[in-house]
C-alpha positions, 0 to 999 in steps of 0.5 A: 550307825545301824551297822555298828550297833548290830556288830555290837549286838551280834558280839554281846550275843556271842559273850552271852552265849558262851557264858551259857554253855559255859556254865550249863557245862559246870551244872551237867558236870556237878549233878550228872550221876550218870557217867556216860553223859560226858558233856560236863566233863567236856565244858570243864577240861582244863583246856577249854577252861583255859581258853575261857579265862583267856577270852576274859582276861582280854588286853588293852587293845582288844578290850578298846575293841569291843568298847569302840563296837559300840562307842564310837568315840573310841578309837583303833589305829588302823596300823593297830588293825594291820599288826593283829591280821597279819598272817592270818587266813583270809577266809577267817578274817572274813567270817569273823569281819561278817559276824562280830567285826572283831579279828580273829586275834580276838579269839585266839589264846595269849600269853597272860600273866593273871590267866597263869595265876587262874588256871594254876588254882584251877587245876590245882582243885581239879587235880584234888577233886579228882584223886578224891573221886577216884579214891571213892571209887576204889571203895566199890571193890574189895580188890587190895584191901589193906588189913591191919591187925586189930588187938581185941581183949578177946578172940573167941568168935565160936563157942567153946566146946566145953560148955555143956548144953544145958549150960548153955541153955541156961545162960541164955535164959538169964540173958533173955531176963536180963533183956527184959530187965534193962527193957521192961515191957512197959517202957517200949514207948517210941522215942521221937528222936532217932538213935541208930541210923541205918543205909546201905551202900550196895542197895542191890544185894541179895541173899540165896545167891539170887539173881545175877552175882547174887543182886538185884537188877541195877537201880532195884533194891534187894534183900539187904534192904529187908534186913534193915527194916528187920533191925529197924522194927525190932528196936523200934517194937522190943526197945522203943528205939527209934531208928531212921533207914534210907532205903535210898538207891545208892548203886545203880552205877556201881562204880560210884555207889559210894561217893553217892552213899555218902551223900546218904549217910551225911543227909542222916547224920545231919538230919538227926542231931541224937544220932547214937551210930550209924550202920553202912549194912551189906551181905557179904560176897564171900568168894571163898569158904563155905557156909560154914564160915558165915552161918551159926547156930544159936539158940537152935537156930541157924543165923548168918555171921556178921563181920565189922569192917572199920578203916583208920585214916590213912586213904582219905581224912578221917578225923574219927577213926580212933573213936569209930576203931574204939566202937568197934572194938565196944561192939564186938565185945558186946556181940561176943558175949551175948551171942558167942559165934555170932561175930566173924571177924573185925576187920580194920582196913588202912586203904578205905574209909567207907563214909566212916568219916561222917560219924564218930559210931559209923561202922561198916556191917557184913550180914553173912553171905550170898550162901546165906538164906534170907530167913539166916540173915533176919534172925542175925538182924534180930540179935544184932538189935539185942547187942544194939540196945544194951549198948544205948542202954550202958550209954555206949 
């Protein structure tokens, strides 16, 4: 009797023990951020998935195995016995005998009907998670971006040559009135909820062409960070917006920088149920073209040109893209008629999405360009913040 209660203890053992690997396998898997830890992926490959949902599936015969382990009152044939041992190998007959009682029949994989049924949906979802993994992971390259037309109701990004200096001079000043029109002094009180919601995706990138490929070391954050804390203060001490920025490290392993971004950006909008918009703010790599292309001067002072980068909802679903294409649209207009120049380009792109998904205002801001000096890249944030408030002021 001892004997049949340790051979029926030693099998629970083993169960136990598989079921613990098994979804210690699925946690590694789901939380790993780093992709040389490949142990998840190991536990949930559809063959050793298959092989589990196997061993649980178990048949009329061997499921009266295990009961008869540990009551006896059950009984196997031993033609049964015979039938399942036949051909196989006396040395792993033995050993699987010595630790569980069981035939080694018992851990092979059969042909069952339900386990089909199992693993096909098992699949199916894997297959799904992974073409979405995969897509997110495309969005840490601009190879092959797919750029569709955007129709503006203007297209002047440079000021006309035409406008007299003084002219000039003289607009700007009654915008800077108009400016304290809209936001008098007096009403700069912080509002306690927060309107603009500002991350960044690549965390490392730098400006002066600093460091390798113009970022930071992997994991640290670089300049951009301190574009987002400019744009931050000045709405928060000119115009009394408040504004939440995730300084969160989205790329320490590049190649996943968006999928983890996203997390960021969700995190955000669910945290702040006023949220107005939200920015995903990046430098630009700008491989070709001089300075010349991504620095202005306004107002007598050099400034680093943005670009918006919208995408519709062709790559991935993106219920939102209509009303994030029309605010980008509104932003651009915005921008081009405060501070003529100040606007590259709007770019739509069918073949990203860019966490655009999560917000009906979610757009994607190139703040100039590794040329671009830190000192350019701030002064662009500060009139970004300008564009930014008068739009919340207008009601977007």
């Amino acid at each position: 009797m001892f004997k049949d209660q340790h051979r029926f203890m030693a099998a629970i053992i083993l169960l136990y023990l598989i079921l613990f690997l098994v979804f210690s396998g699925l946690v590694v898997h789901k939380y790993s951020i780093v992709d040389r830890i490949s142990l998840g992926n190991t536990f949930f490959s559809n063959k050793f998935v298959y092989y589990l949902v196997n061993f649980l599936y178990l048949d009329d015969f061997h499921s009266r195995l295990v009961l008869k382990e540990g009551l006896p009152i059950v009984r196997i044939k031993n033609q049964e016995m015979l039938a399942k041992s036949q051909g196989m190998n006396p040395f792993v007959k033995l050993t699987c005998s010595f630790a569980t009682d069981l035939p080694p029949s018992f851990f092979q994989v059969k042909d069952d009907v339900r386990v089909t049924s199992v693993m096909n949906r098992v699949i199916a979802e894997n297959t799904k998670k992974q073409s979405v993994e995969e897509k997110l992971r495309a969005e840490g390259t601009h190879d092959n971006e797919e750029r569709v037309k955007i129709e503006l109701e203007f297209w002047q990004t440079e000021p006309s040559k035409q406008v007299e200096k003084s002219d000039t001079t003289e607009r700007i000043a009654k915008e800077n009135e108009s400016q304290k029109t809209l936001f008098p002094k007096k009403e700069t009180k912080l509002s306690n909820k927060a309107l603009v919601g500002i991350y960044h995706t690549h965390t490392a990138e730098n400006y002066d062409n600093k460091g390798y490929n113009a970022r930071a070391a992997a994991g640290q954050r670089g300049d951009i960070v301190l574009i987002g804390d400019e744009l931050t203060r000045i709405l928060r001490e000119k115009y009394g917006i408040l504004a939440v920025h995730s300084k969160t490290v989205n790329d320490k392993t590049y190649a996943r920088s968006y999928i983890n971004s996203l997390r960021t950006a969700q995190r955000i909008v669910d945290d702040n149920a006023d949220l107005k918009m939200i920015f995903d703010i990046h430098r630009d790599a700008i491989g070709q073209g001089g300075r010349n292309l991504i620095t202005t001067t306004i107002n007598g002072h050099k400034v680093a040109r943005i670009m918006i980068v919208v995408t519709n909802n062709k790559y991935l679903p993106n219920p939102h893209w209509e009303e994030n294409v029309a605010f980008a649209k509104k932003l651009a207009i915005k921008m081009n008629t405060m501070y003529p120049g100040l606007l590259r380009d709007v770019k739509l792109l069918s073949n990203r999405r860019y966490n655009q998904q999560v917000h009906p205002h979610a757009l994607l801001l190139e703040i100039g360009g590794a040329k671009n000096t830190l000192d350019e890249a701030k002064r662009s944030s500060q009139l970004l913040a300008n564009v930014l408030a008068s739009l919340i002021n207008e009601g977007i």
